[in-house]
N, C-alpha and C positions, 0 to 999 in steps of 0.2 A: 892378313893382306899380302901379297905379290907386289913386287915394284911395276905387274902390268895393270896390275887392278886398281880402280878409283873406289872412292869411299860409296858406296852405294847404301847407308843407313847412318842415319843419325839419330841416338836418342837421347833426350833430355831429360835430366831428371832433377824434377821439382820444378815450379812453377812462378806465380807471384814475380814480383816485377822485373829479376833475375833470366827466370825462366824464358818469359814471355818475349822477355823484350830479344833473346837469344833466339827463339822462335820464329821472330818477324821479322830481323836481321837477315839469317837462313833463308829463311822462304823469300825473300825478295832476290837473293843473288843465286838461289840452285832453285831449277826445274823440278816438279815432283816427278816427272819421269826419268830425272836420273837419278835424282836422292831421294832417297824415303827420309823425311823428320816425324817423329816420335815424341811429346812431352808427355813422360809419365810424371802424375801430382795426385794428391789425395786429398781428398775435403779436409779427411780427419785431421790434417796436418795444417795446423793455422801458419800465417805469415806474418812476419815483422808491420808491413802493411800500413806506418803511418803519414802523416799530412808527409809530403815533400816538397821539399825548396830545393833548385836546383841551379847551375851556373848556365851562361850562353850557350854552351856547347852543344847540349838535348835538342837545340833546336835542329843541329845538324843531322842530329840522327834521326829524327821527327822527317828532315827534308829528304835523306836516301831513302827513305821507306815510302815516300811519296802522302806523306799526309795533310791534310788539310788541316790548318791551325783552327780556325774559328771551331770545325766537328771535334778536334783532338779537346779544347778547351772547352766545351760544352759537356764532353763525354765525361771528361774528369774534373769538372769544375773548377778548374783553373784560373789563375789571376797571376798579374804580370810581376816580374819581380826587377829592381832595377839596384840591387843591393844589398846589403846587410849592416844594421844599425847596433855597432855594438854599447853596452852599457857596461861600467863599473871594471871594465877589465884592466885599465893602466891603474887606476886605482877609483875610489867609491865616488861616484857624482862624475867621474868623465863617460864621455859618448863623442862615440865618431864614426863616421860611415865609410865603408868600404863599398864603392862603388863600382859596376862595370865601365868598363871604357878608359878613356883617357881623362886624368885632367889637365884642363887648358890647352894650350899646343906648343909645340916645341917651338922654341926659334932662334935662328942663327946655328940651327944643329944640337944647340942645348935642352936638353929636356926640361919642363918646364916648372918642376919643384923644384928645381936650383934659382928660378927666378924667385916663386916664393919664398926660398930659404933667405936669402939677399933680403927680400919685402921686409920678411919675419923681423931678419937683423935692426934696419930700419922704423921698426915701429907697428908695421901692417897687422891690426892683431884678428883678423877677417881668418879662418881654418881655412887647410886645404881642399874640403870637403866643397867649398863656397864657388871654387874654377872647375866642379865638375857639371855637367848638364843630367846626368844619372841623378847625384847628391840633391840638387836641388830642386827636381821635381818630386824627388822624394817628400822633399821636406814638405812641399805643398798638396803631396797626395794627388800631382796629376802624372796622367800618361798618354802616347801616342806611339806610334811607331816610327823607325827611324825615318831620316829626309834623305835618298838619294844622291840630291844635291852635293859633292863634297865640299860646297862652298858653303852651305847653312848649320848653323850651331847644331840642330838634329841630327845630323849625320853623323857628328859623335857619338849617341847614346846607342846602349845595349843592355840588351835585356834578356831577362830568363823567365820561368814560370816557377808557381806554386800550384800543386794539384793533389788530388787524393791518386794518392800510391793502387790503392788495388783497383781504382779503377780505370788507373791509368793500365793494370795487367789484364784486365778483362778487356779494356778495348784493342789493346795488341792482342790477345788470344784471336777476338773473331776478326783483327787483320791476318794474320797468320793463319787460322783454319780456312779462310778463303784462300789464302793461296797453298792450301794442303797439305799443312801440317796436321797432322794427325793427334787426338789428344786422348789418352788412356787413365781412367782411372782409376788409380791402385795405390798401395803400400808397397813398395821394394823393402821384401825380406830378406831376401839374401843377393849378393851379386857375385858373378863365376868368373874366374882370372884362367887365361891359357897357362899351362903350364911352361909350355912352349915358350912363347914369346915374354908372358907377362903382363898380356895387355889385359884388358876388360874382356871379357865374351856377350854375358848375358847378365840379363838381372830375374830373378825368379818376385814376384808379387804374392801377395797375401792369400789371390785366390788359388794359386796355384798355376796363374798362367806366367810363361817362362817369355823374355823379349831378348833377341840377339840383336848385334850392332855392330858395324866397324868403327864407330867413334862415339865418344860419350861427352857431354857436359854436366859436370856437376853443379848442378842449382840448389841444392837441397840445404841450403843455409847454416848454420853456425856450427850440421850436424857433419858439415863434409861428410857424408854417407860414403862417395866415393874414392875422393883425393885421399882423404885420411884414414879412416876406418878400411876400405880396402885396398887402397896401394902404401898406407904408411907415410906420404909425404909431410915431415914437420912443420910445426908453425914457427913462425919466428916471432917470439913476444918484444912486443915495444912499451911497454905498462912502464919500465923506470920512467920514460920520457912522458906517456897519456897513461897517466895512472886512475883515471875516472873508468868504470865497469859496471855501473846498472846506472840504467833508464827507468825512469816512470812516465809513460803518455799518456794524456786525456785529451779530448775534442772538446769545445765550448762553442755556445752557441756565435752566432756569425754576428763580428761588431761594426757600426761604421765608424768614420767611412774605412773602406775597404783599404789598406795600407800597400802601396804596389813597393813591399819589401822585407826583408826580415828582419825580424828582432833578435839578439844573442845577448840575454845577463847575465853577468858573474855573478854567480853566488858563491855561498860560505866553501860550499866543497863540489863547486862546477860551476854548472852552468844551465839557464833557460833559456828553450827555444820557443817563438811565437809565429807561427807560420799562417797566413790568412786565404782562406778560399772562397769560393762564391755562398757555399752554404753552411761551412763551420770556420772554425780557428782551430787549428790545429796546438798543442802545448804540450811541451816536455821537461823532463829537469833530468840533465846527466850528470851522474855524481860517483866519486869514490868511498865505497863502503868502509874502509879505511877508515875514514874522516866522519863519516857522516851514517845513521843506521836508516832504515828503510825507512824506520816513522816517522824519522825527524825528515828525510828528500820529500815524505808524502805532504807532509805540513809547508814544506817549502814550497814547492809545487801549486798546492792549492792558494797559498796565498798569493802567489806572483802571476795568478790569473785575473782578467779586465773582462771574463764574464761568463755567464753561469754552466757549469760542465754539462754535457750530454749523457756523458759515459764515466766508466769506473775508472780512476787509474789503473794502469796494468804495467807489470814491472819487464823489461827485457833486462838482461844479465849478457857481459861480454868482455872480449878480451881485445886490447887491440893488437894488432902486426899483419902479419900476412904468410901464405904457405911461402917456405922457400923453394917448391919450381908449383907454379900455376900451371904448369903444363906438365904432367907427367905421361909416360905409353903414351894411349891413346885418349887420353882425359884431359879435359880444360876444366878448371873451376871459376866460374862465373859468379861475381856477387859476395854475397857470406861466405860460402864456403871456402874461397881463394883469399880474402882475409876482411880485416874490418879495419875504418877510421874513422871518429866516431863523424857526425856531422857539421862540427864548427859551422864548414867552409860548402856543407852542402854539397861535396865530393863524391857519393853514394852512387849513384844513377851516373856518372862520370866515371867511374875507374869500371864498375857495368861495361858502359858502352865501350869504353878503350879497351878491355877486354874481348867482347867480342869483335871491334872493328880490326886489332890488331890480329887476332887468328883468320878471319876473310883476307885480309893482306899477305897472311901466309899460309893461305887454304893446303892442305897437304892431299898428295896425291900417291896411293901405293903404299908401299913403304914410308913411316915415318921418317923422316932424316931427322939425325940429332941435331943437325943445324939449322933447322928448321926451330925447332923445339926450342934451341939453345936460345936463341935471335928471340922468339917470343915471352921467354923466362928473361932476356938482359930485359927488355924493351918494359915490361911490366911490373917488373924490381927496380928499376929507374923512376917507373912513374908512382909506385907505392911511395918510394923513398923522399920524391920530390914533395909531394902532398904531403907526407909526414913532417917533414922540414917547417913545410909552411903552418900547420896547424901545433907545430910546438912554440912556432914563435910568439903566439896569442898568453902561452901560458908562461914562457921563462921570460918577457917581457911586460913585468908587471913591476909593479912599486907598494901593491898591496901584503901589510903583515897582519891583517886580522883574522888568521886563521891558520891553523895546523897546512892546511890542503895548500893555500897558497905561499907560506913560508917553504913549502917542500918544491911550490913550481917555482918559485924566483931563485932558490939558489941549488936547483938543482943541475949537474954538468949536463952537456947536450948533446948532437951529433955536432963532428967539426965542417960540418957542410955546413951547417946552420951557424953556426960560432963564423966561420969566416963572412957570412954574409952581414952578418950583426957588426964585424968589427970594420969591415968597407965603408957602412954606412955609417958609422959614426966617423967617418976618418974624411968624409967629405962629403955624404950624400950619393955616393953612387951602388945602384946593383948590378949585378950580370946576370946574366940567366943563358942557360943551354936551350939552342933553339927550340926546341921541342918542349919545354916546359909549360905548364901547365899555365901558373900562376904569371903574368908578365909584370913586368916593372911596376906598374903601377897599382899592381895589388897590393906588392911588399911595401913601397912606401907606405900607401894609405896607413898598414897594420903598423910599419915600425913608426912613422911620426902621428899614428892616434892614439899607441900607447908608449908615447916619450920619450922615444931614441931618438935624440935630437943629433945630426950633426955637428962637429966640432966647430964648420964653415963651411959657407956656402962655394960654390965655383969660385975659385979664382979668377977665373976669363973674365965673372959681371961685374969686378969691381970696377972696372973703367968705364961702364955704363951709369951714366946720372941714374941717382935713385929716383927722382921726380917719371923719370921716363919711364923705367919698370913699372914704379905704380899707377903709373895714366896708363899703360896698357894691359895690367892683371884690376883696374875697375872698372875699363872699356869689357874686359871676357865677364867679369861677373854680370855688368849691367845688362848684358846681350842676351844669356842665362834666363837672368832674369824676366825680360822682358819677353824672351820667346817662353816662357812657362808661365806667364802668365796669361797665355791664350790657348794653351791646351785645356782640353778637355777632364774632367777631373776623373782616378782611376775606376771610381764607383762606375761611373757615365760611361766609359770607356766601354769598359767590359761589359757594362747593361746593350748598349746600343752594338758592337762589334762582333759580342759572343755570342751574348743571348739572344740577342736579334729585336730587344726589344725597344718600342718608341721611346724617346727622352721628352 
């Protein structure tokens, strides 16, 4: 390309929720008369493809693309998510939810788990999880959507979905082919680099048909076809810190009632996910081979399921980290192939989309500029690092020693990003975070006080506040909670009567 010339081709390569979702981004913000987009995928080539749990965020990128929720949740059989309920991770018999949203509300400028922390001191032995309106619809299995209102307890709650992954990629495919993306099916045999510059040119297919491009995305999962294999860009392994590397997924059939939330257990050497959708249960066990050999994850697996499998286990194998530049010439890596973390925190479909929202923000025109490029590699490497941060502190915040796997996560060293946050919060209860961060305050508390990092002491400022008074006003927020969730509709109901359009 010429710094007079615009990108006039785009091609994609590889498909599946990666691809697709890269596709229907595209086509919404470039004209097909001035960009050609191209996703080349091959049948032969399966996808990662399982149940997904996702955070608030999807919804956004659901709202730029102009879709309608009730068709999106129909199409992917979708159910609402308002949290993650973890089990056994501070040690065996605890649970505690990580909720979306706030808990409680601040007041007098104080955030408002410094009032609980005070309660806690005092006697109040009700969890934090009790001052969220996320947490306790949970607990009751109901849902609605938020209240406008910013005066009404609703107006707190947030929420995300669980849906089936491939067909959440089929339904983005014929969004995307409507708006003329173009979609080719083949094998990419080989792909031709200019000697010249270095960039990508072309990719030659199995049949022999040859596709040029001025810019490429790599979709093509854990094979980096492109970033790695043809431009050499490293991974950076994170394994000392997430040392888990195989999956085994199976679907069971669909339980009630319908759970608007996920489940995350510790086991011996990881951890199970239970993800609920309209027509199955999604289930997995991520484990370090290390610790634990395939038969014995199989057996774990099957036993930690609540109802009868549809499908075979199938094993995924992985590494985590990420490349060190997501952006290399003219190639983005999108999804697997720009790196991996595993699920904890449901991140997947998230660092996806900040992926591609981040490259439309810095759409390159002509000539690449490295500072362009640059700005997209800090911006991406910041947000791999922040998620990394936050899903180590599940594992080196633990108190469990009944197992090789967990004796290696509790005293193993960590990054000092995460070490500093860990030591703030014990030293009074406070976190910080970089505006742009992901996770906001009150995710980190939830995770650091549901698995035991207690502070030393609560605010100083609330000791001069009557304890009687805090507590008449964090049982006035619960009782309000409660009372507004106990007139919602229950999640089964919800979604029967809103998605599926059916009578109650």
């Amino acid at each position: 390309m010429t710094a007079n010339k615009r990108i006039q081709h785009i091609a994609i390569v590889g498909g599946g929720t990666a691809g697709w979702m890269t596709a229907a981004a595209l086509s919404r913000v470039l004209l097909p008369e001035n960009v050609k987009i191209t996703l080349i995928e091959s049948e032969q080539i399966g996808t990662i493809g399982v149940g997904e749990a996702t955070i608030p965020d999807v919804a956004n990128f659901n709202r730029m693309l102009g879709i309608n929720e009730a068709a999106f949740m129909k199409a992917t059989n979708g159910t609402f998510k308002l949290g993650i309920e973890f089990r056994d991770w501070g040690k065996i018999g605890d649970s505690y939810f990580h909720p979306f949203g706030e808990h409680g509300v601040a007041m007098n400028g104080i955030d408002f788990h410094q009032y609980w922390l005070h309660s806690r001191e005092q006697g109040n032995p009700k969890p934090l999880e009790d001052y969220s309106i996320c947490a306790v619809a949970a607990q009751q299995g109901k849902f609605s959507p938020p209240d406008n209102n910013p005066r009404s307890v609703m107006s707190h709650l947030r929420y995300a979905y669980h849906f089936d992954a491939t067909a959440y990629a089929s339904f983005l495919r014929q969004y995307a082919e409507k708006n003329g993306v173009i979609r080719v099916e083949g094998k990419v045999e080989q792909v031709g680099v200019s000697s010249e510059s270095g960039n990508i040119s072309h990719v030659l297919l199995d049949d022999g048909r040859c596709l040029d491009a001025d810019f490429f995305f790599d979709c093509s999962g854990f094979r980096a076809l492109l970033l790695e294999k043809t431009l050499g860009v490293k991974f950076h392994d994170w394994s000392h810190w997430l040392p888990c590397n195989s999956a085994q997924a199976v679907a069971t059939e669909r339980t009630e009632p319908l759970l608007p939330y996920t489940v995350s257990t510790a086991k011996s050497a990881g951890w199970q996910w239970r993800i609920p959708t309209q027509h199955r249960t999604g289930n997995g066990h991520i484990y370090c081979t290390d610790f634990m050999s395939d038969d014995a994850a199989h057996d774990v697996l099957l036993a930690g399921l609540d109802a009868k499998p549809t499908t075979e286990p199938r094993t995924i194998r992985f590494k985590t980290g990420y490349r060190n530049e997501l952006w290399n010439k003219n190639c983005v890596g999108i999804g697997l192939a720009g790196g991996f973390l595993e699920p904890l925190e449901s991140t997947s479909i998230f660092l996806i989309q900040q992926g591609i929202t981040r490259f439309i923000s810095l759409y390159p025109s002509g000539d690449i500029s490295p500072v362009v490029r640059d700005e997209y590699n800090r911006l991406m490497t910041r947000e791999f690092h922040q998620v990394r941060d936050f899903i180590i502190l599940h594992y080196k915040a633990t108190t469990r020693d009944d197992s090789e796997f967990w004796n290696y996560c509790r005293t193993m060293s960590i990054p000092d990003s995460l070490q500093q946050k860990i030591d703030l919060f014990k030293a009074g209860g406070r976190v910080f975070r970089d505006s742009d961060e992901l996770f906001s305050r009150p995710s980190w508390i939830a995770v650091m006080l549901g698995q035991n990092i207690i502070p030393n002491f609560s605010d100083p400022i609330l000791s001069g506040i009557p304890a009687e008074q805090i507590a008449q006003s964090l049982g006035s927020m619960n009782q309000a909670m409660k009372q507004t969730v106990a007139g919602l509709p229950t999640h089964t109901d919800f979604v029967a009567k809103h998605v599926r359009g059916n009578d109650l």
